[in-house]
N, C-alpha and C positions, 0 to 999 in steps of 0.2 A: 609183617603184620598189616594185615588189611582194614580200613571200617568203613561201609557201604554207607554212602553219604546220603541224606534228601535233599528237598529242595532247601530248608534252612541252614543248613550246613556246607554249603555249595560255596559259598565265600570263603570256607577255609582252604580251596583249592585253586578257585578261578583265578586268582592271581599268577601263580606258577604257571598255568597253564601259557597265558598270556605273554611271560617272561620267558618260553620256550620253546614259540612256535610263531611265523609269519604269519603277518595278519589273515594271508591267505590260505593257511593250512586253520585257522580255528573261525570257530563260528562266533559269532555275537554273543554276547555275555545273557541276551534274554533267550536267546534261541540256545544256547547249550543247557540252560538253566533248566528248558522247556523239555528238552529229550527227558529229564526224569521221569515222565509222565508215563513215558514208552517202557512194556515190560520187556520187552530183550536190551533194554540198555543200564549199564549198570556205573556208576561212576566210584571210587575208594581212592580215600586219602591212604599213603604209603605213609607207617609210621616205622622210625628207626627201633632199634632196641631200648631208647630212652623213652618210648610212648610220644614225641614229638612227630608232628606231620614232616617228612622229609618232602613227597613227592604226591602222582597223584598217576590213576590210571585209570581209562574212562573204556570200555569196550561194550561188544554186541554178540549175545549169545544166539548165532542165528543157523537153522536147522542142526548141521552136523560139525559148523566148526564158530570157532571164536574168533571175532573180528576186533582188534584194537586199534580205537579211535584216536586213542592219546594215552602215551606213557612219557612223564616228565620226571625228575627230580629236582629240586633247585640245585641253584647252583655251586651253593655252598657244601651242600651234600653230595657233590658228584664225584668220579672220581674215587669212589670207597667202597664200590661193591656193593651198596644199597638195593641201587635200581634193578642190576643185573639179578641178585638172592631173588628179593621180596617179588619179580616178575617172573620168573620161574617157579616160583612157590605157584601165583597165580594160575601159572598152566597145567601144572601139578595136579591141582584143587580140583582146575574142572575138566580136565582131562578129553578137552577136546584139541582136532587140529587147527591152528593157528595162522591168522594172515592179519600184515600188518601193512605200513604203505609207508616208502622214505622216498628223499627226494634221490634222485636221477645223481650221480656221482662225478658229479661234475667241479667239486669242489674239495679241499681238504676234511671241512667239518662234515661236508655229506658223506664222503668214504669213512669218515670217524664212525659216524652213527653205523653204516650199513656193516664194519667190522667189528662195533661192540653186539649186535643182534647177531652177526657169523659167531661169534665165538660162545653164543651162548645155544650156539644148533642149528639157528634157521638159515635158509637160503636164499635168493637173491632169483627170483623170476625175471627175467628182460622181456617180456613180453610188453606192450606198449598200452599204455594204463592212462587214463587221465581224472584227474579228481574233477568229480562236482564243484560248482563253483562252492564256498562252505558261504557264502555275503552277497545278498545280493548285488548285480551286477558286477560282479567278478567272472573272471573265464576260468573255464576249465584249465586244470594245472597239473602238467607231467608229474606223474611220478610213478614206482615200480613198486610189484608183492614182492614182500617176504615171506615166506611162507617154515611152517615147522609143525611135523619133524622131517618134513620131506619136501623134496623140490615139488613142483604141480606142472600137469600135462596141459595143453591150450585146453582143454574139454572142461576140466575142473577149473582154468581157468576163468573160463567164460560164466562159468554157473556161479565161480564166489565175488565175479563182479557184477552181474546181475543181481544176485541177492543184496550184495554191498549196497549198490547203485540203488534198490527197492527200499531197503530197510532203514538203512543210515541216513540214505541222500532222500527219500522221496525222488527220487527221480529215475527216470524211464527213455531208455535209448530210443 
């Protein structure tokens, strides 16, 4: 179950968020705060089947596919199938194709994450990606598409990180 949050209700999420991600994969607590403004971005508290917030999933409905900014759960609720359901529901709902961005597999927890998104469909582009800084003065930071329900050609490559790059980031190659 999903519930599309506003700006007053953004505090029942930002915290997880924060608990789940490098300072350098999330943005500033007034700048993420600030995207609600933006109509292709949507942010929902993940609640379990007891109506409690588990998790939270922040994305960008932009022209022909769905771009997710942040999918967390905490961490108490991890590990139970929560995130993987109620994220698929999500793709389900709005029945576009999907790109997501993990880090580079350089690590155990990183092959963790890029094997729980394989086992739910999507795929693993190696094409060479670099994030927006998300704070200022931060550098740009490796990391690779996943993409679902299908692997992507460099062509559509290139067009879902330009839109990315335009939408998400404000920012311009």
């Amino acid at each position: 179950m999903f519930q599309k949050l506003n700006k007053e209700q953004f505090e029942l999420v930002y915290p997880i968020l924060e608990d789940s991600f490098p300072v350098e994969e999330l943005r500033t607590k007034e700048n993420q705060r600030s995207l609600l403004d933006k109509p292709e971005y949507t942010l929902c508290a993940i609640k379990g089947e007891n109506g409690v917030v588990q998790g939270v999933a922040a994305y960008w409905e932009l022209d022909d596919f769905l771009y997710i900014d942040h999918l967390a759960i905490k961490k108490e609720a991890r590990n139970g199938g929560i995130g993987g359901k109620r994220f698929m529901e999500l793709i389900a709902q709005i029945g576009k194709p999907v790109v997501l961005e993990v880090e580079l597999p350089e690590g155990e927890l990183e092959q963790r994450r890029i094997a729980f998104y394989e086992r739910l469909g999507f795929f693993y582009n190696d094409y060479p990606y670099l994030q927006p800084p998300m704070r200022e003065g931060d550098e740009m930071f490796p990391l690779r598409y996943m993409t679902y329900p299908d692997k992507i050609d460099e062509i559509t490559y290139e067009r879902y990180k330009r839109n990315i790059y335009k939408v998400a980031y404000g920012y311009e190659e």
